[in-house]
N, C-alpha and C positions, 0 to 999 in steps of 0.2 A: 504493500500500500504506500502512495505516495505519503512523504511528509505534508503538515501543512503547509511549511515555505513554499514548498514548492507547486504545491496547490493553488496560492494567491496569488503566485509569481505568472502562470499560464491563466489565471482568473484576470487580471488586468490588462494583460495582451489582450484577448476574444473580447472583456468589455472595452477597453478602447478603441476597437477597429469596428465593432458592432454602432456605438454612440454615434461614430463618425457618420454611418451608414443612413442609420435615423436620420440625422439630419440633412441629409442628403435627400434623401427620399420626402421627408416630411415640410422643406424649403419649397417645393413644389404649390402653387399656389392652388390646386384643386385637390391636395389631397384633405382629407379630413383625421385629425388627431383622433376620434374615438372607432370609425371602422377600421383605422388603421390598429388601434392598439386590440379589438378583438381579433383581427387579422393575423399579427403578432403573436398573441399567448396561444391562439390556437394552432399554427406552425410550432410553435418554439415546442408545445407541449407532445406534439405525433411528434418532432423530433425525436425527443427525451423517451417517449413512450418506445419510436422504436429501434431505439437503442437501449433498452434496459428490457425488452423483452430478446435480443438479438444477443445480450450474454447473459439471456435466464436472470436476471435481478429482478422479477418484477412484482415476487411475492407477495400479497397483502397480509398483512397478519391480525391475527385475530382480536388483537388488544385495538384496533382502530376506532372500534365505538367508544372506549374512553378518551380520543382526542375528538371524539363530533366536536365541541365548543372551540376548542383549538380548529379546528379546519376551516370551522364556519369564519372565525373570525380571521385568518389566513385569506379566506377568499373575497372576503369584503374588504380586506385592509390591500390586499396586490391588485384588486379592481379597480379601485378610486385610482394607486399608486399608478398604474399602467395609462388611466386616461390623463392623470396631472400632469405625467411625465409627458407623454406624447403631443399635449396640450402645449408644452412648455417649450419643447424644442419647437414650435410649429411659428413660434413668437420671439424664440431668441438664440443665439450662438448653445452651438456646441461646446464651446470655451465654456462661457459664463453659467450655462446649465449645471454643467459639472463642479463649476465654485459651489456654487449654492446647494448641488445636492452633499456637497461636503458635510453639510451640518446635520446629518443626519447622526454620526458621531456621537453628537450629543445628545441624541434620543435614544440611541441604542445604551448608549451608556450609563444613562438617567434608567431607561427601561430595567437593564441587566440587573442593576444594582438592588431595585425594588423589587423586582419576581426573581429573577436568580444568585440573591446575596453575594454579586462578584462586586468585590471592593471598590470604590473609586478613589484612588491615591491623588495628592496634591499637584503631580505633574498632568495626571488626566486631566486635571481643572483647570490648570494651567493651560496646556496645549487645548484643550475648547476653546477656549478664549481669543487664543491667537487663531485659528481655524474661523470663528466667525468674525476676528477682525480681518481676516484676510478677504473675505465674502463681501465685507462692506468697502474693503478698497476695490478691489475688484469689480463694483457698482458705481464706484463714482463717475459722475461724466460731471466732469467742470470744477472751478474750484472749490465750491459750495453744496454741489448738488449732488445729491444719490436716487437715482435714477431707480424707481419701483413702478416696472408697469405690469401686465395682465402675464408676460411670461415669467418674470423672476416670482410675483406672487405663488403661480401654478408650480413652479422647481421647489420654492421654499415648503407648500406643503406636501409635494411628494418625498421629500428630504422628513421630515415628521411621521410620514405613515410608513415608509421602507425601514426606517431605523424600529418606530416599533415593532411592526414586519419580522424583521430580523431576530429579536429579542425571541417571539413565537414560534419562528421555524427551532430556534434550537430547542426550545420541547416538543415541541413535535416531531423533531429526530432521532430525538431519546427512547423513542416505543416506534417509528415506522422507515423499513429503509429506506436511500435515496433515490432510487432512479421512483416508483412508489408516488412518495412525497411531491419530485417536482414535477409528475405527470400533470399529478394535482392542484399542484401550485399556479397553472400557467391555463389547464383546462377549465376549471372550476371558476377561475375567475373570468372567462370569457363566455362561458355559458350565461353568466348573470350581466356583464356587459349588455352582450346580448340581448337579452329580457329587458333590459331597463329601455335599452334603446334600439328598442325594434326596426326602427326609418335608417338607422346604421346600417342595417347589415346588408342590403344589397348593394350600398358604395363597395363594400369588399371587392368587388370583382376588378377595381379598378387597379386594386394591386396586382394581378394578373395579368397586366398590361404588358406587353413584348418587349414594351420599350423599358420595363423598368420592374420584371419578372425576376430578372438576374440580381439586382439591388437588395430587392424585398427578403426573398428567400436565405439569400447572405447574410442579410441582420437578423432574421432566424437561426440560420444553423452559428453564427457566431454568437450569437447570445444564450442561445443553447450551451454551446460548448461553456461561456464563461459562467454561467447558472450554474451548471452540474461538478466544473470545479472550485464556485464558491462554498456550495454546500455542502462537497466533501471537503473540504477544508473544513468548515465548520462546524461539522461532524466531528470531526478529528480535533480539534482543538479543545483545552479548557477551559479559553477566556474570550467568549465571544466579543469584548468588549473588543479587545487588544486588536482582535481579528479581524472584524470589522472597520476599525480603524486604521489599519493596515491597508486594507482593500484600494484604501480612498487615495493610493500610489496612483492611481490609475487618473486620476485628476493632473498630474505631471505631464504623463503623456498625452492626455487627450489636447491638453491646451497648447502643444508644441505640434501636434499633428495637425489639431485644425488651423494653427499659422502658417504652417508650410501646404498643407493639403487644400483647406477650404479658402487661403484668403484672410480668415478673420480675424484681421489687423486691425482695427478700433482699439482704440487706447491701449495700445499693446504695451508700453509699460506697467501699469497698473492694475493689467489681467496677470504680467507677469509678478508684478509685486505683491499681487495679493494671494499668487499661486504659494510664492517663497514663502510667504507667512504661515500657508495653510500649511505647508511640509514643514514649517520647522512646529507648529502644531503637532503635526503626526510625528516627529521625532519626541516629542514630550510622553505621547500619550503610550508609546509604547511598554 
């Protein structure tokens, strides 16, 4: 079994090539944030599904009617997360998305500490701190003003609901394997998408466009991929806190990849200023 290092290490590659992707596809002016993100968990999840029936993992076990409460609340807390996120890239940089889901740290952190008694040490306070002052530099436009519109709002509370998200999967991994877990994780919440917002679901077909078939399915199988090795990581880990916060490496690379790759040079000082802060954050909080 892999290490976790080296689980988070191939977790940050697939999310930052995935992110990039999203936004890519979701800059598009006709596409729509919410059939996209049913579109999305429902690929992501037959990925996942058949890959864990393809090496036999996909056993369910008998103990899963004592997580019903736990699933239910998994599938309602990655539903909202999936359209706020998709919402939010649809309105703002891939750079500056990935600042602001930074502070989710602090929710996982805040979360762990109250339902799973992992300690919060002085440096984790510390390095929060510095993470969401990095967030607010990282927003400034001008030399006065911090810039809040309808995308960084829609980042900040998907950053909220993934961090306690997180907290939830790791009891729920405690009693059900993973491949299992994140069929469910990515199906479950698209099912209810769905239901809520019926007029969605024939935009879907637009993803299936020729022209942009290849895209779609990419930020599937790569999001896939970095799903299945964040959750074995933290599966395997003791301190989801740590772990979690680890994760959010992937905020380095994304914001260097979308400068070189997308263009998005806006205040490129100050995305990068406010990236360094958030990393010497994650150096505290380790």
């Amino acid at each position: 079994m892999l290490s976790w290092q080296l689980l988070i290490t191939i977790n940050v590659v697939f999310y930052s090539i995935s992110t990039l992707l999203q936004r890519v596809v979701l800059k598009e002016n006709q596409s729509r944030p919410i059939a996209f993100a049913i579109f999305f968990q429902c690929m992501v999840g037959l990925f996942i599904g058949v890959a864990g029936l393809f090496t036999g993992q996909m056993q369910i076990p008998s103990s899963i009617m004592q997580m019903l409460p736990n699933l239910l609340l998994m599938t309602i807390m990655y539903a909202v997360f999936n359209i706020l996120t998709f919402s939010a890239l649809k309105y703002t940089e891939a750079s500056l998305f990935t600042i602001i889901l930074a502070s989710r740290a602090f929710f996982t952190i805040a979360a762990s500490t109250f339902f799973l008694k992992e300690s919060l040490t002085m440096f984790q306070i510390v390095g929060t701190c510095f993470i969401i002052f990095g967030i607010i530099v990282a927003n400034l436009h001008g030399a006065k003003q911090i810039k809040i519109g309808k995308g960084e709002i829609f980042a900040g509370l998907a950053a909220l609901f993934l961090g306690l998200a997180n907290t939830n999967d790791r009891i729920i991994l405690q009693s059900i394997p993973l491949y299992p877990f994140l069929t469910m994780a990515f199906l479950l919440p698209a099912i209810i998408t769905a239901a809520v917002f019926p007029r969605e679901v024939p935009h879907i077909i637009m993803f299936f466009n020729k022209t942009i078939i290849i895209k779609t399915m990419s930020v599937a199988l790569f999001y896939g991929l970095a799903a299945t090795t964040f959750f074995a990581g933290l599966q395997a880990t003791t301190n989801s806190s740590q772990f979690a916060t680890i994760s959010l490496t992937s905020t380095i690379l994304i914001v260097i990849l979308s400068m070189v790759l997308l263009k998005e040079r806006d205040n490129l000082w100050k995305k990068i200023a406010g990236t360094g802060l958030s990393f010497l954050g994650l150096l505290l909080m380790r």
